[in-house]
N, C-alpha and C positions, 0 to 999 in steps of 0.2 A: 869292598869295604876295608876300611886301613883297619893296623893293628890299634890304634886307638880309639876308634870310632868302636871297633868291637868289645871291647875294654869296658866303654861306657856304657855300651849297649848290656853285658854282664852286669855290672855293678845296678842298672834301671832294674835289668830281670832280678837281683839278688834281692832289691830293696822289696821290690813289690813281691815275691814270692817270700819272703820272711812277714812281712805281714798275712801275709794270707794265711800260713800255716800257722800263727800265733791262733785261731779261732776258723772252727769250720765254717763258721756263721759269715766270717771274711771271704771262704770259697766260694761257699753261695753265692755270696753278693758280686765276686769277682767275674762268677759266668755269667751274671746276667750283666754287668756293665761293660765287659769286655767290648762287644761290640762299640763303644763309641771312646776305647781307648785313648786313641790318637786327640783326643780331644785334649787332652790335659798340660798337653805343649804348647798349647794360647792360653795364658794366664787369665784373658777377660773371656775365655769362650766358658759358655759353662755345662757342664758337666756333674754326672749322677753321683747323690751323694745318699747312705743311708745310714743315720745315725744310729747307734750303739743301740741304744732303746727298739732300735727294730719297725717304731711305729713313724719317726718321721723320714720322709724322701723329701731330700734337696735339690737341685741346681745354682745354686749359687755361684757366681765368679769366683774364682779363688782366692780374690785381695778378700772375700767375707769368709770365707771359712776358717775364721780364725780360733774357733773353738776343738781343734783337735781331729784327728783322721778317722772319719768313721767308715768309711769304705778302703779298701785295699788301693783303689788308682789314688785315693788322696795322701794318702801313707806314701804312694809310691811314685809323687810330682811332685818333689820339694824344688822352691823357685829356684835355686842354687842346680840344678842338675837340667831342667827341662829344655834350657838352651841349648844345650849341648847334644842332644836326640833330634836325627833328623826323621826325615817325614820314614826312610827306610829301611831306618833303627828301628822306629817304632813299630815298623811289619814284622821284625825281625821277633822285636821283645813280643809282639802281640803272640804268634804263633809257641813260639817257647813258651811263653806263660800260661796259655791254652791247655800244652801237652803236662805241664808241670800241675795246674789246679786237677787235673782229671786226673792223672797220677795220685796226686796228694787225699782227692776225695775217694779214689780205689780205695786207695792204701788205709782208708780211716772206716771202711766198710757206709760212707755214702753214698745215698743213692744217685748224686747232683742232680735230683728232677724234684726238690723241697717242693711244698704248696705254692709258697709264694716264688720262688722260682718260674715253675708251669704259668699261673695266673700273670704273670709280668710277659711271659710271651706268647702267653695267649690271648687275654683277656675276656676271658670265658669261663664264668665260675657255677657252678651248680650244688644249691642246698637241696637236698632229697631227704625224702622221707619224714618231715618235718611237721609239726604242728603250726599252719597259720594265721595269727590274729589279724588279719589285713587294716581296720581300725576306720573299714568302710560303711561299717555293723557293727552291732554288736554280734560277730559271729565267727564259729572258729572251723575253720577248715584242717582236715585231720590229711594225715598221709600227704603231703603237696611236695612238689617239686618249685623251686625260684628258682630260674636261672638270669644270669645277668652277664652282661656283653659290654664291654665299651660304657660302663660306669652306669648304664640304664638297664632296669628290669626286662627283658626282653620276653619273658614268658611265667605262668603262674598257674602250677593247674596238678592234676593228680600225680602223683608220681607212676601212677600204673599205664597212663599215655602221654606222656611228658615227657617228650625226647628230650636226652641229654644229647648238648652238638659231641662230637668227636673232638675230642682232645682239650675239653672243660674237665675244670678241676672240678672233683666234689668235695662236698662237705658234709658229712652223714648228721643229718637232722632227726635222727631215732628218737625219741623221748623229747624233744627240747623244741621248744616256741619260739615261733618268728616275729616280732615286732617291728614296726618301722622307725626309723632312728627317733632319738630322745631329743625334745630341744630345750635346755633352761634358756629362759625367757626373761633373766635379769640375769647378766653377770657384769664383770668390772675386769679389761685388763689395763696392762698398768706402763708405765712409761719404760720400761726394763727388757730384756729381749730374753732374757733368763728366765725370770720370773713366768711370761707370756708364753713360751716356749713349753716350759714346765706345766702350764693352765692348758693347753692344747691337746698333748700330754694324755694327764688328765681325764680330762671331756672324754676324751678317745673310748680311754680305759672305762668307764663309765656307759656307754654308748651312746653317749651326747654326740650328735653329727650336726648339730644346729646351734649357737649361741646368738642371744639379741645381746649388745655391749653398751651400757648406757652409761657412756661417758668416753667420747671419742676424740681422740688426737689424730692426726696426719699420720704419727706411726702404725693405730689401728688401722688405718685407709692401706698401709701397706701390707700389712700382717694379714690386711681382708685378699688382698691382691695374692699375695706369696699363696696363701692356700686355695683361691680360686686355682693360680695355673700348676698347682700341681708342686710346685717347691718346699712346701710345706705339709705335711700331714696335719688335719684339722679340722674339726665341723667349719661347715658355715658360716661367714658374720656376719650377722647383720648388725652394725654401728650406727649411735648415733654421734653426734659432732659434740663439741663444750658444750656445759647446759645453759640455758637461758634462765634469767631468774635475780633478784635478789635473798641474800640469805634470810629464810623467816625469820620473822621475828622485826626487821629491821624495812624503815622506811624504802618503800620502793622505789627507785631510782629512773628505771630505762624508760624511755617515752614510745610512743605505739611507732614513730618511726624507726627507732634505732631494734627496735623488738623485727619489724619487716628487713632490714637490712641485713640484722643475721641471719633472718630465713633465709634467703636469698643466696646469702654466701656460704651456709653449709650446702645449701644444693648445688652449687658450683662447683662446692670441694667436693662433695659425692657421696657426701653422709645421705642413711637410708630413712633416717627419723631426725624429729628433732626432739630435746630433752627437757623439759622446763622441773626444775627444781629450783625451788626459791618462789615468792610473792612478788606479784605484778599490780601495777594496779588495772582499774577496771577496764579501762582502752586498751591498754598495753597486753591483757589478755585477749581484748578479743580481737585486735589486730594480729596477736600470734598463731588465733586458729583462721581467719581469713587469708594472712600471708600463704601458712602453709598448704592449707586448702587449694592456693593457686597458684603451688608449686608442686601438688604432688606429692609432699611431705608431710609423713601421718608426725601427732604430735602424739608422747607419749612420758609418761613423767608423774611425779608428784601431783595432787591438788592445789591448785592457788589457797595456801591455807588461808590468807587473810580475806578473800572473796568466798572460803566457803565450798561444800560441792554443788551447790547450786548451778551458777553458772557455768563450773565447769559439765554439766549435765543439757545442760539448756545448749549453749554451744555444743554438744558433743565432741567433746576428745576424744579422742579414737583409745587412746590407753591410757588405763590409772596402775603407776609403776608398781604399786604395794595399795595390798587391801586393808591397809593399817592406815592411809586416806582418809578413809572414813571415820578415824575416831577426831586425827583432828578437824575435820570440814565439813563433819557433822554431830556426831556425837557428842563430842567435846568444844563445838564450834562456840566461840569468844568464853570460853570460862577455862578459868586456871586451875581447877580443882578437877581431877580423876576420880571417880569412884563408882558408884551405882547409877546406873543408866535407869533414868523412870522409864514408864512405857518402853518398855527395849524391843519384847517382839514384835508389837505394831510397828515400831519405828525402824527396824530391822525391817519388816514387808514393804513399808512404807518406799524406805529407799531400793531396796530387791526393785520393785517396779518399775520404780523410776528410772535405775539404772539400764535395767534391759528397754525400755521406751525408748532411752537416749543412744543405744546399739553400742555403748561406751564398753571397750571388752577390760578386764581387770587382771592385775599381774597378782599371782597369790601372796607370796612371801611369807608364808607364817612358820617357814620352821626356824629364820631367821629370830622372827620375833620370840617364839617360843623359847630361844636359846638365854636369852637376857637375863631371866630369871636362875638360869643352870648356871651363867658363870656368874650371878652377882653370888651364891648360895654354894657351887663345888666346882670351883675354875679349874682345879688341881685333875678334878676325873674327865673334865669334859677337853682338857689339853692331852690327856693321856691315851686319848682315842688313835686307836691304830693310824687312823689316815690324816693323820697330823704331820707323821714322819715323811710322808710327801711335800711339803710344802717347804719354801726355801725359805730360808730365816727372817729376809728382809720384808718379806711379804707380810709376814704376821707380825713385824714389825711396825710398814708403815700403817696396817690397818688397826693397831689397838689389841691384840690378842695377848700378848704374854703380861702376864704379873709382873710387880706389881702397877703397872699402869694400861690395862686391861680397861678398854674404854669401856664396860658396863661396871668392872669390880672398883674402880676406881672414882666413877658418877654418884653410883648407887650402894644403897644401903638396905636390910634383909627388910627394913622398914616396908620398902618399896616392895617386897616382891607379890605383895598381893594383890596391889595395882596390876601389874605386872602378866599376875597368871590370871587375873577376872577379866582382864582385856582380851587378852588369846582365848580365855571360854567366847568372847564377843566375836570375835574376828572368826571362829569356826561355827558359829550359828549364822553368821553376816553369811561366809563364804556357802555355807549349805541351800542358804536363800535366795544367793546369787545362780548355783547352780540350778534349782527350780525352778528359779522365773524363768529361765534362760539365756543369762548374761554371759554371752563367754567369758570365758577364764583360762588363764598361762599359768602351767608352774614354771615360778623362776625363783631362785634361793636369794639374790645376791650376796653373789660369792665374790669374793676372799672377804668379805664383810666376818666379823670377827669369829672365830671357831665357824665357818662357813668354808669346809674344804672342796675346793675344787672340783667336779665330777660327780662325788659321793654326794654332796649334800643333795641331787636331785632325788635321789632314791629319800633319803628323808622327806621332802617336800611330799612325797605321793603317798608313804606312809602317813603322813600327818594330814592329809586330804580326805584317807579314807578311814581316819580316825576321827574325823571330822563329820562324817554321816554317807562321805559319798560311795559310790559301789567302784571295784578295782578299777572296769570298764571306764567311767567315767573319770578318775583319777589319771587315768591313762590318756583319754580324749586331752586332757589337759596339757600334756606333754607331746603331743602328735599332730593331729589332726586342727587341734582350734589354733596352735602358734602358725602354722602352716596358713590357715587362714584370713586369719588376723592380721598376718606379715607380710601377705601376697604373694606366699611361693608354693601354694599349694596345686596349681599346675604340674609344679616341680618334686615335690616331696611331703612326707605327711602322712599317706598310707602307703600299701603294698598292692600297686597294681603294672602291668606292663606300659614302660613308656616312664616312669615314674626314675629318677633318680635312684642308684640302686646302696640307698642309706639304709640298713638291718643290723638290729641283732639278734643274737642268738642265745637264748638264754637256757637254764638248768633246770627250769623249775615254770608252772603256770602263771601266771601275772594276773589273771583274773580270778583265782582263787585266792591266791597270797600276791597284794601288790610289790610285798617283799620281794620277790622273785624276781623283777629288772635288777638287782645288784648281782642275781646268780648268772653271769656272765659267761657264755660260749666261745664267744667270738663275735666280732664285731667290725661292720664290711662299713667303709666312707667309699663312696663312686666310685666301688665296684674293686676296690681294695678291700683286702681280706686280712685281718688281723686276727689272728689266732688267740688260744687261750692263755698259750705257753706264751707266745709274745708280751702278752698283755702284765704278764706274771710276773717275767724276765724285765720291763720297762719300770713297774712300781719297786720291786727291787733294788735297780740299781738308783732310783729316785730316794728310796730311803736310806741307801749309805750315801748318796750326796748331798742328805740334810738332815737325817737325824740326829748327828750330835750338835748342830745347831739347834736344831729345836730343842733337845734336850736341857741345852742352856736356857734357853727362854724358859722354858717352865720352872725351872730352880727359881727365876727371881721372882 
């Protein structure tokens, strides 16, 4: 090797080894990506990437990684230098770098065999000792062992004959309950890759490992992609495409063919639902549940306000987006006045049955709704809420949240808010009667919908369910097992059994004592990724110095 060639080959080792010892958390990552080093000398080849936050893994090519070095090889493949490393430079830097991380992690009293570390090359994880609710029953299995392998549950059973394999990581599960992942069943991400990134995030942190997205662009269809194959860290998406619909209120427009031809071409593009928000008229709705029907694509959306829940019941839609539906398409159907409901609990039974007849399953939404009344009445405490500081400025932006142009404080008047809160007494007797008869039900907040933080507001959603009359248990079914259902992927995930998708969290506290207890977070495993407590701790952290003095502004005005 010439004196040049070795020159460069120093100056590669100097760059990447200075990164690396700015943060142990860089050594870490530096032993586990080592092996595919050499990669980082083909600018389109792609190569492991683990962002700061700890919670997302990339691959991207490196013309996208324009957001900053979050692994040591990215720090340490600036396009200016890579040309110049040949294939046995690279053996060179690879070996010295090696001796240099294991030195550096001596020298710093690590152990270099982290959790996540072992589980990245092992992939074999084991929670022991655990409490778990499987969410197969209502029943809880005390002392268990879950181990999981290759992103699937692989076995589920006592911890006192539940072999751990050799060289699984564990998890000591002493005191603390195992649930299966969390899914909100409404959210909204957004055209931004910031924003979207941030909402993922999020979820995580939460232990959302499932999102339904109702309102989908091409970018979602990517974003659904990037965290299927692993380049993104992320629940689930299920998306659907633009919605279909004219806006209520306003003459309907689309004709029952042009309503089948969108069907048609979101199943093309690969959206999983389709979304109808807005008034159809009466062909034009029921050509949209006959198209999809024979495509395969559930419909899921608002009530045709101007047709009523009638035939959207008669038709059976498979999903109503929000149980707040009901007041305009039935309740309140043709009159312009809000107020006292005559006959309510009859008419409350009334449609309870009819709903579960029609198999029509229903999206909760009511902590959403319940918030309307908080910021028309104290915008200033319900922005002051810790998990605000997570969220990136433009978000609560585009969606109406800061003063003074706060789409409820800005609409409405204290006048209103008693409409407001007699509605929501309605929508939690609706929902208890729903429960009853047997209508499934989704909790889904839709989030970043105004003071609708990301993640957190599911924990709201299940509080306010079982404030609503229902028991933890079922509160819980809401979030697991019926979106699982509903969505078709319960083959795949929903409960805790072997064979299942190995989506869990871990939580601090019982969940069927105090439904409170899904926000007291453990740890939180996405297909057999293990995200820690401290990880989880160390990601909202560095989330809220990268937006709380934006948010901070927002609230001043």
């Amino acid at each position: 090797m010439s004196e040049d060639s070795l020159r460069q080959t120093g100056l590669f080792v100097n760059r990447f080894v200075d990164s690396c010892v700015r943060s142990p958390e860089n050594c870490r990552m530096a032993q586990r990506d080592m092996s595919t080093f050499g990669n980082c000398s083909q600018s389109k080849r792609r190569i492991p990437l683990v962002d700061k936050s700890g919670l997302q893994t990339a691959g991207y090519p490196r013309q996208a990684q324009h957001h900053g070095s979050g692994s040591p090889i990215a720090a340490a493949c600036p396009r200016s230098l890579t040309p110049l490393i040949s294939t046995n430079q690279l053996a060179l830097a690879y070996l010295i770098v090696l001796r240099l991380i294991a030195a550096a992690i001596a020298a710093s009293g690590q152990t270099g065999q982290s959790e996540t570390t072992a589980l990245a090359r092992s992939g074999v994880l084991a929670i022991v000792n655990a409490t778990v609710i499987p969410m197969t029953g209502e029943r809880v299995l005390s002392n268990q062992t879950v181990v999981a392998s290759r992103g699937r549950i692989s076995a589920v059973g006592p911890s006192a004959n539940t072999p751990v394999p050799k060289g699984a990581v564990r998890i000591d599960g002493t005191g603390k309950y195992l649930i299966p992942g969390v899914c909100d069943a409404h959210v909204h991400f957004q055209q931004d890759e910031t924003a979207n990134r941030t909402s993922l995030q999020l979820f995580l942190a939460n232990g959302i490992t499932t999102v339904l997205n109702l309102y989908g662009t091409p970018m979602h269809l990517e974003l659904r992609s990037a965290v299927a194959r692993g380049e993104l860290a992320g629940p689930a998406i299920v998306t659907s495409g633009p919605t279909v619909g004219t806006p209520h209120g306003q003459t309907p427009t689309a004709t029952p063919e042009e309503i089948a031809r969108e069907v048609i071409a979101q199943k093309r593009s690969g959206y999983d639902v389709v979304k109808l928000h807005g008034d159809l008229s009466s062909g034009a709705y029921r050509r949209l549940m006959t198209a999809s029907a024979k495509e395969s694509l559930p419909v899921v959306g608002h009530a045709p306000r101007n047709l009523g829940v009638a035939p959207m019941l008669e038709l059976r839609q498979q999903v109503v987006a929000h149980a707040e539906e009901y007041l305009y398409g039935y309740f309140y159907y043709g009159s312009q006045i809000q107020g006292v409901i005559p006959q309510l609990d009859h008419r409350i039974q009334t449609l309870a049955t009819d709903t579960a007849k029609s198999g029509t399953a229903v999206i909760s939404t009511v902590y959403v709704y319940r918030g309307i009344a908080d910021q028309i009445t104290e915008l200033e405490r319900v922005l002051n809420r810790r998990e605000v500081a997570y969220l990136p400025y433009a978000v609560g932006t585009s969606f109406g949240w800061w003063a003074p142009n706060n789409t409820y404080f800005s609409r409405f008047s204290k006048r209103d808010v008693p409409i407001f809160r007699y509605n929501y007494r309605v929508l939690e007797r609706l929902l208890l009667a729903f429960q009853k008869a047997g209508v499934r039900l989704l909790a889904g907040t839709d989030t970043p919908t105004s003071a609708v933080v990301p993640g957190f507001s599911i924990h709201d959603e299940l509080r306010d369910l079982v404030n609503a009359g229902f028991t933890p248990f079922q509160a819980l079914q809401c979030a697991t097992v019926n979106p699982a259902i509903v969505l078709g992927y319960a083959h795949d995930r929903g409960t805790i059994e072997p064979g299942k998708r190995a989506d869990l969290v871990l939580l601090g506290g019982n969940p069927l004592e105090n439904v409170a207890s899904t926000a007291l977070i453990d740890g939180v495993m996405r297909n057999g990724r293990w995200l820690s407590a401290t990880q989880i701790k160390t990601t909202l952290e560095r989330l809220a110095k990268l937006n709380s003095p934006f948010n901070q502004r927002g609230r001043r005005r």
